[in-house]
C-alpha positions, -999 to 999 in steps of 0.1 A, spaced: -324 -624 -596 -349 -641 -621 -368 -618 -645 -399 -625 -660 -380 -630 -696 -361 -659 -676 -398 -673 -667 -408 -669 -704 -378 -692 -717 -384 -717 -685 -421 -721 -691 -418 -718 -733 -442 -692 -733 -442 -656 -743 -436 -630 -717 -471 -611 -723 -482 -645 -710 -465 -646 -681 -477 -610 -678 -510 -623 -677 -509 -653 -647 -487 -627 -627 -511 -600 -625 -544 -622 -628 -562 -613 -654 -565 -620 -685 -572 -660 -700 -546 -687 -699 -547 -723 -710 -540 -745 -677 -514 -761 -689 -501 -730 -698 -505 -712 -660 -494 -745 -646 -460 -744 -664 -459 -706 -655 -464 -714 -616 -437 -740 -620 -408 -721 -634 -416 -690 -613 -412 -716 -582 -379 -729 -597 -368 -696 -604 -377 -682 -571 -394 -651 -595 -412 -620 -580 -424 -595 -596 -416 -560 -596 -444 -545 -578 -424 -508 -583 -427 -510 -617 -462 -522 -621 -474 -497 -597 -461 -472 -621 -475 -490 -654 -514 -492 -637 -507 -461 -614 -524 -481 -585 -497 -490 -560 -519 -522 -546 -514 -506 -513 -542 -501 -487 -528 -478 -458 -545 -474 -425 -537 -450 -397 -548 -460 -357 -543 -444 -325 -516 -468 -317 -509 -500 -335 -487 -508 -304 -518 -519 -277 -536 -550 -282 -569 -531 -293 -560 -515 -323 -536 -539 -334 -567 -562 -334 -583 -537 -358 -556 -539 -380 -559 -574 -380 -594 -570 -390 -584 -551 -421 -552 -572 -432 -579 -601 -433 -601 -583 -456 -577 -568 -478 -551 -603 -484 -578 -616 -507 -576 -588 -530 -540 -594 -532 -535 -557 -512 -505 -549 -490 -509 -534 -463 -493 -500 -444 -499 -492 -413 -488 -459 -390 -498 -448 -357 -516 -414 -348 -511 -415 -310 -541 -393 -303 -518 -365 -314 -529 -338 -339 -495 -333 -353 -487 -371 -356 -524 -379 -368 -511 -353 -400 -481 -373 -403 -489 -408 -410 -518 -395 -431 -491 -375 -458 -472 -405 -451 -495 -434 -462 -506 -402 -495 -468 -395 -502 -465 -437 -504 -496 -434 -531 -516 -462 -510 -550 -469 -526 -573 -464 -501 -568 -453 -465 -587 -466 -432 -587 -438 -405 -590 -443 -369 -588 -403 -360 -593 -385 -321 -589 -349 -341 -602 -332 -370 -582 -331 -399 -562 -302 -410 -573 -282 -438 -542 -283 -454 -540 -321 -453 -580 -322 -460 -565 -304 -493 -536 -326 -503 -555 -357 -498 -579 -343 -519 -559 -337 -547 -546 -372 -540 -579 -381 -548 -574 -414 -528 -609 -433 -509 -609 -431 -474 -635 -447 -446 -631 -439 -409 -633 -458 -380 -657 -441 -351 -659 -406 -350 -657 -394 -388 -628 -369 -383 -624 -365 -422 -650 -345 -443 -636 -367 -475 -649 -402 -461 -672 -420 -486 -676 -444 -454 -675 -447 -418 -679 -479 -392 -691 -472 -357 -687 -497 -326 -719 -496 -305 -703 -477 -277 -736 -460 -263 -754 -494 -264 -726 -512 -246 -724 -487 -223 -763 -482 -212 -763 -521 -210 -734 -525 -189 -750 -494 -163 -781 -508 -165 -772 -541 -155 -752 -524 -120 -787 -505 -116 -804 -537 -118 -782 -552 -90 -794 -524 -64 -762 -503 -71 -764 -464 -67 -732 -455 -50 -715 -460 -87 -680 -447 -96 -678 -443 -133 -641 -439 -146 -646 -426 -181 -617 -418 -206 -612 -378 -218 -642 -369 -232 -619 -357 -260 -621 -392 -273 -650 -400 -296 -659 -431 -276 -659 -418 -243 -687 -394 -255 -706 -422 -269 -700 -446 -235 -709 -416 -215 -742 -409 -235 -751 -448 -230 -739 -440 -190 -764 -411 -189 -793 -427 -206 -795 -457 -185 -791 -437 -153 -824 -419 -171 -842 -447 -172 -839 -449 -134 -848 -417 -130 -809 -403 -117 -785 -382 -133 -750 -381 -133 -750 -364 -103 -763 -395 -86 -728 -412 -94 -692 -400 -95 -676 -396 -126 -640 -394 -127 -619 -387 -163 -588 -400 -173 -572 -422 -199 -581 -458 -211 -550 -469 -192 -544 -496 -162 -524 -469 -142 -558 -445 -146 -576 -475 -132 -553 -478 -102 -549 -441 -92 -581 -433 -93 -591 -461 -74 -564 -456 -47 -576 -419 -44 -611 -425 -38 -607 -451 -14 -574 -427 6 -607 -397 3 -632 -419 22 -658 -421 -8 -688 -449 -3 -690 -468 -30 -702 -504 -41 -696 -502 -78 -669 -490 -98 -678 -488 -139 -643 -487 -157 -645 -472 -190 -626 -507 -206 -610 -536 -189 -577 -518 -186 -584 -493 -165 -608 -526 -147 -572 -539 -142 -554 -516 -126 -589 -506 -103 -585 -546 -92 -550 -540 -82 -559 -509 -61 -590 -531 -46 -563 -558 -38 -544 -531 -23 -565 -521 3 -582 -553 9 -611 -547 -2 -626 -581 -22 -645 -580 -59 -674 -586 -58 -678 -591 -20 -668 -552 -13 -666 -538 -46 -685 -550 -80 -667 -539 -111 -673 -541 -144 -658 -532 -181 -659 -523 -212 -639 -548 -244 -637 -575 -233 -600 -579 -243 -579 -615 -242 -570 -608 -198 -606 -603 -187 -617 -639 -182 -585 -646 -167 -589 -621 -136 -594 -626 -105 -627 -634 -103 -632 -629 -141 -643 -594 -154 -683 -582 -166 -675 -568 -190 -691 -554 -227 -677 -580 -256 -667 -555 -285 -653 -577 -321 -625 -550 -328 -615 -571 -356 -647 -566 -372 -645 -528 -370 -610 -533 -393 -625 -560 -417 -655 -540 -420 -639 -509 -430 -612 -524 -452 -642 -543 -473 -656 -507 -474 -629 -493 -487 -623 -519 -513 -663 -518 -523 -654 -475 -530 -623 -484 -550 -640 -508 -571 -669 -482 -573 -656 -447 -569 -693 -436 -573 -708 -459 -549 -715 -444 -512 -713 -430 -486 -710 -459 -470 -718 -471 -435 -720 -499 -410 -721 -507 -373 -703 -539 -351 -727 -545 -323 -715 -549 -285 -726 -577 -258 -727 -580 -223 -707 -604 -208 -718 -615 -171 -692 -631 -151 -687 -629 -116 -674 -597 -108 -706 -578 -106 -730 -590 -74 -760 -579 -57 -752 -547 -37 -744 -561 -4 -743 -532 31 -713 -508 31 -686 -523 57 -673 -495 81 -635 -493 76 -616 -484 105 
């Protein structure tokens, strides 16, 4: 393996030179970094990114911990932050929290035992004192993601989740719906509180109440969608509108439409909340609220990077707005058809 004496000798330069081009600072004639590039290239260098960590005591490693890096929405947010952070010549660790307490503690010592940088949290639970402690002592940046489950934050991104939501009611209000299902995720999960705060709001402004709809709570998954569906149709409930809390549990409340024949939006209007990659693609495509997950990653990430540079700067905040996206899901109410 090439070192960066064997680079020195290539390029017939000294190896404080080299030093220089490798870690990017510091002036070098072009002719110089030109010959530098070239015999790292033919010598197929790279550095040793152990040992400089350990010379500058920054690692050059941004960690970020999400509810689960396996479903398309938060690997999206991780997108987001990779973007941001490649220009800064960052890597980038990444560990999932699974809406678990114990795991959430995990990956966090994790990404602290690894000495990233910075962190990015995406948290469902308060922090443990004990790890609010070590990562203290760490004395390593973080920013959140939603809810701000970490009193050591210097910064915090929000999604408009109470905005999307209120828009998204609103617009079934304005269609002559009232006989509204409303399948929310736990309220457990910080945007669930927020969606249902948008849901209440905009019933307000109609003058109903929750109690003029049906709420039912589960998880943002299809199979939620599909149960709860099946159940309320099997119970005999009236309704015209179904809100599903995002556009997986919209899938799985198509499926259980399908089921029982009932049509979208003839019987059944329904309409989301992401707007992830399948929504246009349904059967008739999905209303739904347009959220830019990547922006809530890339917006963090340039957070964290502006309290790294900055220690003193902060706290620091920002927002990614939502957007309603009408398709062809949602109708006019149309008269309740007697089922046999």
């Amino acid at each position: 393996m090439a070192t960066i004496d064997d680079v020195s000798r290539r390029a017939g330069v000294s190896r404080s030179t080299v030093s220089r081009v490798v870690a990017g600072n510091g002036y070098v004639s072009e002719s110089k970094r030109k010959a530098i590039e070239q015999a790292i290239a033919d010598l197929g260098y790279r550095p040793n990114t152990h040992a400089r960590a350990l010379r500058s005591n920054r690692s050059n490693v941004i960690g970020a911990v999400v509810v689960d890096i396996g479903t398309p929405y938060f690997a999206s947010i991780i997108f987001g932050v990779q973007r941001a952070v490649r220009p800064s010549g960052k890597s980038l660790m990444v560990s999932s929290g699974y809406a678990d307490e114990d795991q959430e503690s995990r990956a966090i010592l994790e990404l602290i035992d690894r000495s990233c940088d910075g962190i990015v949290l995406y948290l469902e639970h308060p922090m443990r004192p004990n790890v609010v402690e070590i990562l203290r002592a760490a004395r390593i940046p973080v920013v959140s993601i939603g809810k701000d489950h970490c009193p050591l934050s210097r910064g915090n991104v929000v999604l408009e989740n109470y905005q999307g939501a209120r828009d998204a009611m609103t617009h079934l209000l304005e269609q002559g719906h009232r006989d509204i299902v409303y399948l929310s995720a736990n309220l457990t999960l910080g945007d669930s509180q927020e969606r249902l705060r948008g849901v209440t709001d905009a019933l307000a402004a109609f003058d109903l109440t929750l109690d003029n709809i049906h709420v039912v709570f589960g998880m943002f998954l299809e199979r939620f969608g599909y149960g709860a569906t099946r159940t309320l149709i099997e119970e005999g409930r009236a309704f015209t509108a179904i809100f599903a809390g995002d556009d997986d549990i919209a899938a799985g409340v198509y499926e259980a439409l399908r089921e029982f024949g009932r049509s979208v939006p003839g019987d059944v209007s329904v309409m989301g909340f992401d707007d992830a990659f399948f929504a246009k693609y349904l059967t008739p495509p999905l209303s739904t609220v347009r959220q830019q997950v990547d922006a809530l990653g890339q917006q963090a990430a340039n957070l964290l990077l502006r309290l790294m540079d900055d220690p003193t700067s902060g706290p620091l905040s920002a927002s990614v707005e939502t957007s309603l996206v009408i398709r062809t899901s949602v109708a006019p109410v149309q008269p309740i058809k007697e089922v046999a």
